[in-house]
C-alpha positions in Angstrom: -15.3 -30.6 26.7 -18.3 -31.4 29.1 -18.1 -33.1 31.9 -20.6 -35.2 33.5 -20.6 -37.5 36.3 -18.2 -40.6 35.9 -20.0 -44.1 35.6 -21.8 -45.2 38.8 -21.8 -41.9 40.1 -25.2 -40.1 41.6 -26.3 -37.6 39.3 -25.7 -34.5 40.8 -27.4 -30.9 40.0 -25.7 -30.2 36.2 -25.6 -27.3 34.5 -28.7 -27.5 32.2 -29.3 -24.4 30.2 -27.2 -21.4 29.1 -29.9 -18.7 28.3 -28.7 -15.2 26.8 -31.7 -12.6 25.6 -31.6 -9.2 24.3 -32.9 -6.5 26.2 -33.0 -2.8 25.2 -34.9 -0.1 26.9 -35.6 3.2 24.6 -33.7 5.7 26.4 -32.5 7.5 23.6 -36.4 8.7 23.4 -35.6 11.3 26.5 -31.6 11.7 25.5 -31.3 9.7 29.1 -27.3 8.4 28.8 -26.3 10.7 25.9 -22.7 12.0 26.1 -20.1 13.2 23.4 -19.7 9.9 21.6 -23.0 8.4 22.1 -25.8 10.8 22.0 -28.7 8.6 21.5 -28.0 5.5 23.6 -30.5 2.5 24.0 -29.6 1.3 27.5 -29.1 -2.5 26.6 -28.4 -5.6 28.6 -27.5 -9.3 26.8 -29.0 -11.1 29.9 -27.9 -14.1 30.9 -29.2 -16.9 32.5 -27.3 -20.1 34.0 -30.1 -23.0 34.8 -29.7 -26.2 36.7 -31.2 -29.5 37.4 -32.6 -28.5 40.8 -34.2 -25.8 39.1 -32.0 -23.3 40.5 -30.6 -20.2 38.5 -27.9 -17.3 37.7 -28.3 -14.2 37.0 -26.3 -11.6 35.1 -26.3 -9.4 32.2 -23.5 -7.9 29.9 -24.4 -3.6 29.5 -24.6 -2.2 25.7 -26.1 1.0 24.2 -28.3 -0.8 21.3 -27.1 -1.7 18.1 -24.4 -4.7 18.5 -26.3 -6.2 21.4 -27.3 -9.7 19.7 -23.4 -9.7 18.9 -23.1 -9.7 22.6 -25.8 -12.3 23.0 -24.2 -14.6 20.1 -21.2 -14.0 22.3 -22.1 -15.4 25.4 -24.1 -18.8 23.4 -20.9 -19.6 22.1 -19.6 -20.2 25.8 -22.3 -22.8 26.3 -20.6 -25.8 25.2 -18.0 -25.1 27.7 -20.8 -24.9 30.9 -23.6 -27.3 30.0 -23.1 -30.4 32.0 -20.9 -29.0 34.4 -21.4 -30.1 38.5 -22.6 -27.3 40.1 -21.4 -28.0 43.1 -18.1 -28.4 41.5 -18.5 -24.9 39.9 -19.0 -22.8 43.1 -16.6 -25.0 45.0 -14.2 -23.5 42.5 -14.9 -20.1 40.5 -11.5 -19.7 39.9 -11.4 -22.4 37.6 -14.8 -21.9 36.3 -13.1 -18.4 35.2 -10.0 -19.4 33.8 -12.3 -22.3 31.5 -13.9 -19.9 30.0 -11.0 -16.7 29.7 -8.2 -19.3 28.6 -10.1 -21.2 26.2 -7.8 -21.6 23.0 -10.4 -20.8 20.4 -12.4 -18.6 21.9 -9.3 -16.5 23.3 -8.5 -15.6 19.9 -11.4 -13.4 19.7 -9.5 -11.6 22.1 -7.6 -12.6 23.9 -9.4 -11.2 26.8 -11.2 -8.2 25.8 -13.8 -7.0 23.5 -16.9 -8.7 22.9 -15.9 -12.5 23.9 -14.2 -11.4 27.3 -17.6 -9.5 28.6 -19.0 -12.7 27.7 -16.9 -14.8 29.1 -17.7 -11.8 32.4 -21.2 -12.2 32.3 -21.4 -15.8 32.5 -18.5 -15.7 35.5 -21.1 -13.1 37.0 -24.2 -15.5 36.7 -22.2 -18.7 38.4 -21.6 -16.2 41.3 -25.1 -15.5 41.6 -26.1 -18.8 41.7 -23.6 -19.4 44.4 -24.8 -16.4 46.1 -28.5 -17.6 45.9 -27.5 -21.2 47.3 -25.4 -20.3 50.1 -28.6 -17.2 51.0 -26.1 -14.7 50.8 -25.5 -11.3 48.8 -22.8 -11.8 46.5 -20.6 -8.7 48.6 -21.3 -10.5 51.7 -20.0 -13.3 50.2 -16.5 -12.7 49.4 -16.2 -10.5 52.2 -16.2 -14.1 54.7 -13.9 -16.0 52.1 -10.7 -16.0 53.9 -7.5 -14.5 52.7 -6.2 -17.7 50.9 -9.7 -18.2 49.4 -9.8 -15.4 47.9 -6.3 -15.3 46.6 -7.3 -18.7 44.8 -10.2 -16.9 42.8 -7.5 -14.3 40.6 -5.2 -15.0 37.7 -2.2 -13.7 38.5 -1.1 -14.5 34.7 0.5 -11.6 33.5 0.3 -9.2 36.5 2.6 -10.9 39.0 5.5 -8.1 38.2 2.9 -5.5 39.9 1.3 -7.9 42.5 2.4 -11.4 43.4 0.2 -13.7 45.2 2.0 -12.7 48.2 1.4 -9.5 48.2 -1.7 -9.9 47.9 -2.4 -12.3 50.3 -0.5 -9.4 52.7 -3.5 -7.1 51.9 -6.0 -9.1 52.3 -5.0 -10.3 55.7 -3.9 -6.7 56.7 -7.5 -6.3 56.4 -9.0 -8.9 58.3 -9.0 -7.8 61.7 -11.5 -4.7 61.0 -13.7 -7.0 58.6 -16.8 -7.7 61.4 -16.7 -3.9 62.0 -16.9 -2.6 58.4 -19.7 -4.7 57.9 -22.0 -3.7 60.2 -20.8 -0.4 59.4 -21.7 -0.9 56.2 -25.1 -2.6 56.9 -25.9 0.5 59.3 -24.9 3.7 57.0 -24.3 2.2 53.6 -21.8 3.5 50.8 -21.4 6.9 49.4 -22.3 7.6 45.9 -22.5 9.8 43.1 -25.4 11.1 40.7 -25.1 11.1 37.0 -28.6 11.9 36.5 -27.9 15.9 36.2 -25.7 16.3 33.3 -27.0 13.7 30.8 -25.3 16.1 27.6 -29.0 16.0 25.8 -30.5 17.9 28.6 -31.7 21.4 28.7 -29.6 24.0 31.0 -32.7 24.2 32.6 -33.2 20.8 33.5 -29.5 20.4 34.3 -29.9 23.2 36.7 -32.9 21.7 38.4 -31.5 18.0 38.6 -28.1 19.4 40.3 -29.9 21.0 42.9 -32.2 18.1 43.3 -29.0 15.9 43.9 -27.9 18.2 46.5 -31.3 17.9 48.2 -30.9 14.5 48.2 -27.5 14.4 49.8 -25.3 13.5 46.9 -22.1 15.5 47.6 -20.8 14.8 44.0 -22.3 14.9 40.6 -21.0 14.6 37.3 -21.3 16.5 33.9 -20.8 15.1 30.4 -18.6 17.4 28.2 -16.7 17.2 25.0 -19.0 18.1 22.1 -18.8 22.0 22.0 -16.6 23.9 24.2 -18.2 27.1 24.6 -21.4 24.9 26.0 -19.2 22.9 28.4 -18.1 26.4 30.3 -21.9 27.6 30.3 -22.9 23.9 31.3 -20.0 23.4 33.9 -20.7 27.2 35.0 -24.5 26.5 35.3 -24.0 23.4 37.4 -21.2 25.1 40.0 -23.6 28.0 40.6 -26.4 25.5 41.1 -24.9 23.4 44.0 -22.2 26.0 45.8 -18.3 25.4 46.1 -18.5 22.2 48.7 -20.1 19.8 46.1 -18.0 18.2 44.3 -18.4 18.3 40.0 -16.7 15.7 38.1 -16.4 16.1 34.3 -16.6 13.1 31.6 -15.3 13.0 27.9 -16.2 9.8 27.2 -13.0 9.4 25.4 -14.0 12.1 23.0 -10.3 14.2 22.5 -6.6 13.3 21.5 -4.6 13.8 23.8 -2.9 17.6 23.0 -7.2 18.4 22.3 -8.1 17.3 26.2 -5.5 19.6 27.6 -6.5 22.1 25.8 -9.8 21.8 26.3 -10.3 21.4 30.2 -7.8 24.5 31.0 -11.0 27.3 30.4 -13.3 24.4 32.8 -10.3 25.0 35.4 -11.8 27.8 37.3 -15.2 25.9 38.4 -12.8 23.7 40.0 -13.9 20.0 38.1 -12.3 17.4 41.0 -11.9 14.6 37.8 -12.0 14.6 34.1 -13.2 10.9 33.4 -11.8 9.2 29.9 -10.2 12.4 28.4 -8.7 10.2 25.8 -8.6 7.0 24.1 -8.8 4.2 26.9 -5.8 2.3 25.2 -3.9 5.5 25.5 -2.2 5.0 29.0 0.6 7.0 27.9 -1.8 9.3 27.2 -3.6 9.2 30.3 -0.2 9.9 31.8 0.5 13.4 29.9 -3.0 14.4 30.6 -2.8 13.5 34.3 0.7 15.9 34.5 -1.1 18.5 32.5 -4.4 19.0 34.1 -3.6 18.6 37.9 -4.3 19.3 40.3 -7.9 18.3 38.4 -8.0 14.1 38.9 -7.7 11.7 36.3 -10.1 9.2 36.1 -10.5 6.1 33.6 -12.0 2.2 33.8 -14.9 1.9 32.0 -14.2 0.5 29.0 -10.4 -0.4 30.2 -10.3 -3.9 28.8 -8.7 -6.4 31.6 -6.1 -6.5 34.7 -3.5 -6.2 32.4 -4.4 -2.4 31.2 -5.2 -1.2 34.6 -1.7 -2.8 35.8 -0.6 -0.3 33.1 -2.4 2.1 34.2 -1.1 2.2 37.5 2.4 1.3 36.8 2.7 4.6 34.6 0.7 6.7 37.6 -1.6 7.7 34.9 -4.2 7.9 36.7 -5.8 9.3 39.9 -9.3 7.3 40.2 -9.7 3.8 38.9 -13.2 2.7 37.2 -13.9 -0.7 37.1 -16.9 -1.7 35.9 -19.1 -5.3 36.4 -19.8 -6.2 33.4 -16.6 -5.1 30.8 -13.8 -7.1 32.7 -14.0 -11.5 33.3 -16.6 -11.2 35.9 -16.1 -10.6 39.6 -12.8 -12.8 39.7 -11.1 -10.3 37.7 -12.3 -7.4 39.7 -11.1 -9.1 42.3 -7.4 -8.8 40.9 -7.4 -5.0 40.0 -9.1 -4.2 43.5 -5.9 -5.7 44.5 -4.1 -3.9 42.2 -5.7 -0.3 43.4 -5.1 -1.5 46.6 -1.5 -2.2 46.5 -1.2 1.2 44.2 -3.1 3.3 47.2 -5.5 4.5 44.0 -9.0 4.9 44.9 -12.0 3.0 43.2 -14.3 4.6 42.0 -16.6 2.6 39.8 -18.8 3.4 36.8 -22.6 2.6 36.8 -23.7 4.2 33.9 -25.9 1.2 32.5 -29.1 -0.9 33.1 -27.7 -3.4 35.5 -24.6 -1.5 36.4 -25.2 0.3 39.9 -26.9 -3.4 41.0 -24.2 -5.3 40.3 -21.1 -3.2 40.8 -22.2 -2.1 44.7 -21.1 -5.6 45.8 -17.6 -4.8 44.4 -17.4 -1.7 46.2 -18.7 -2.9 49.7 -16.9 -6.2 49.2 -13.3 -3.6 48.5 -14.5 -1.6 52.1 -14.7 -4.9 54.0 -12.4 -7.0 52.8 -9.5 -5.1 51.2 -9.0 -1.1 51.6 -10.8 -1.3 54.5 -11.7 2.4 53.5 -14.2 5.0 51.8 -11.9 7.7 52.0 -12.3 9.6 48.7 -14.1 6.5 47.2 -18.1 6.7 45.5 -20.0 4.4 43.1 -21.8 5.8 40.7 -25.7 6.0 40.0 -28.1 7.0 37.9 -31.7 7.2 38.2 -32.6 4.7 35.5 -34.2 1.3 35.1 -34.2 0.2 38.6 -37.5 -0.4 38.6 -36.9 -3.7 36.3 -35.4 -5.9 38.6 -36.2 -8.2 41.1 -34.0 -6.6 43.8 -33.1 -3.0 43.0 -30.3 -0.7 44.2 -31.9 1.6 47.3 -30.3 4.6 47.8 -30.8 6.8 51.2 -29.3 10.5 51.8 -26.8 9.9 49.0 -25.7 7.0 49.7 -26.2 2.9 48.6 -27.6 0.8 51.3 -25.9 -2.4 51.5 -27.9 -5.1 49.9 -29.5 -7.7 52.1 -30.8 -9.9 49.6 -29.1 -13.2 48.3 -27.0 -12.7 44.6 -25.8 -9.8 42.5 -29.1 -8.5 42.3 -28.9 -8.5 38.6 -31.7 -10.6 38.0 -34.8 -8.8 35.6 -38.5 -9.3 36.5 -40.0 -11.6 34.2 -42.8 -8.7 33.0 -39.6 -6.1 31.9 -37.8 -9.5 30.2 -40.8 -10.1 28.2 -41.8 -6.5 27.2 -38.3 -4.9 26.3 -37.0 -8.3 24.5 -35.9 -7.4 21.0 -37.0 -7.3 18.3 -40.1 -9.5 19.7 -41.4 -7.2 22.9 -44.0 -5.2 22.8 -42.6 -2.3 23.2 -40.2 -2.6 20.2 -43.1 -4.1 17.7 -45.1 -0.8 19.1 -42.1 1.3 18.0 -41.9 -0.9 14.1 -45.7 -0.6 14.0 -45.5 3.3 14.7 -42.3 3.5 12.1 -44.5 2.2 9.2 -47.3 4.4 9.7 -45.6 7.2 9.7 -44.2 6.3 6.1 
């Protein structure tokens, strides 16, 4: 139901527009993204824009590969009953109710309930309210939560259905555990940034060649991990793995990714001839429902790290996930899970676990939005980057307003107000599909060629 101002009450600045658009940039022309189960990805956002009566706006986007993505639009419209008319004062005053609106709503749930297509929905509109706070209050969106105070923050999770692994409590305990170090961290963090890792080497569509070149161009650039997709031929996985370890020495570390590619019995089997160029994780070995699965692996294949998040659905599965120690990294991800609220709840979880986060970036849209996660988790709740790096590739940064910036390996804190997911209006208008130009281009070209 919407709600607007009782009788006799000022107008105050509504909600007034729900906008959702798809986006979809042609990566699949240079094999940019490709891995085992999706080797010719169109990086692909369903962007989302929340617009008031002031005039002022949200940003966020939900990350696809292509084909589906106006299912992921239709998604997010259907939400829009639910937000237009809403106080937006009353919705930043309260995010954690502007979350649970749109997660527990009856009909839309049973889509669900809380995963799939409705649930990154339900995130990327969660995400958008949070940058219009942001943008309001002049603030980055890490920034932001990172001066909410303990009980504040505990307000913003659903503890529905995790409360056997974490109770409010405990993770009020963290959070204030953490408190007296906050001012420190973040001028820490504002002086030397984050540490991240590079993706861009081992894209599985590239050349050994051009792997070769891009690892030691990450090490030049003082990335001290990289990763490598594997999974669709074994014998090219050794040479690939081999290639990349003689490229950048012992010290750097190499993780591997399967993209959920192998059963369970098939990833074991698989990673033990990789074992001598000493991978430090295997990332989705299996089917990301699998935890059980994730659990054998993890027994099998140490002392190599199990790592998994990506497409892990909610709070509920990583609770699992944890629970069953079946993993050694956690992935969360901006844009698969509710929003920031729910990210807020599993780093909690990996907090109260002592398992790292690690988060994935592997999108347009991705390495902006998820870095205020991951500073926000330094400040506010590990209070560490022990063993901890976000993810980036060298893609698409060039479309948005207020792009990641990465120095000597390593994400520099953002400065400017939101989640920084926010397109230029030039990039909105040409990648729109099927209506931009560069996608007519591509039709036109396809019928002349017939």
């Amino acid at each position: 139901m919407v709600r607007y101002p009782a009788a006799g009450q000022p107008v105050t600045d509504l909600i007034t527009a729900v906008e959702a658009v798809d986006v979809r940039f042609p990566t699949s022309r240079e094999l940019d993204g490709s891995d085992a189960m999706n080797p010719e990805p169109d990086y692909s956002a369903a962007y989302v824009t929340i617009r008031t009566t002031s005039g002022a706006a949200g940003h966020a986007l939900a990350f696809t590969i292509g084909r589906g993505n106006d299912v992921q639009v239709a998604a997010i419209r259907a939400f829009a009953p639910l937000i237009l008319g809403l106080p937006v004062d009353d919705v930043c005053a309260d995010l954690g109710a502007f979350s649970r609106r749109l997660s527990w709503d009856s009909q839309l749930r049973w889509l669900g309930p809380e995963k799939g297509v409705m649930h990154m929905a339900a995130g990327a509109l969660v995400n958008a309210a949070w940058d219009l706070r942001a943008r309001r209050e002049g603030k980055p969106v890490w920034r932001l939560l990172a001066e909410l105070s303990p009980a504040e923050l505990v307000d913003l999770v659903d503890f529905r259905y995790i409360d056997d692994a974490l109770s409010r409590d405990e993770a009020l305990d963290i959070l204030r555990a953490a408190e007296p170090g906050r001012a420190e961290r973040q001028a820490d963090l504002l002086a030397r940034g984050y540490p991240a890792y590079t993706t861009t080497p081992g894209w599985l569509g590239y050349t050994d060649e051009k792997l070769a070149r891009l690892s030691r161009e990450a090490v030049a650039d003082g990335f001290t991990q990289i990763k490598l997709k594997v999974g669709a031929d074994p014998e090219q996985d050794v040479r690939r793995v081999r290639l990349a370890r003689e490229a950048v020495g012992p010290d750097i570390r190499i993780a591997i990714d399967a993209n959920q590619t192998w059963g369970v019995v098939q990833a074991i089997e698989w990673l033990r001839p990789l074992a001598p160029y000493d991978p430090y994780w295997i990332e989705e070995p299996t089917s990301p429902d699998d935890i059980l699965g994730h659990a054998t692996i993890r027994r099998a294949v140490a002392p190599m790290k199990v790592a998994t998040g990506e497409h892990t659905h909610n709070r509920i599965m990583f609770k699992q996930l944890l629970q069953a120690e079946a993993i050694d990294v956690l992935q969360l991800d901006a844009s698969r899970v509710a929003g920031v609220n729910e990210n807020l709840a599993i780093l909690l979880l990996a907090a109260k676990f002592g398992v790292p986060v690690c988060p994935h970036a592997g999108g347009v849209g991705l390495c902006e939005m998820v870095q205020h996660l991951s500073m926000f988790d330094y400040v506010a709740v590990s209070g560490t980057q022990r063993d901890r790096v976000i993810e980036y590739v060298d893609h698409l940064h060039e479309h948005f307003v207020d792009p990641v910036r990465i120095r000597s390996g390593r994400y520099l804190a953002p400065t400017e107000p939101g989640l920084g997911a926010q397109l230029k209006p030039h990039s909105l208008e040409r990648y729109r599909f099927p209506d931009g130009p560069v996608w007519r281009d591509e039709v036109s070209s396809g019928e002349n060629d017939d």
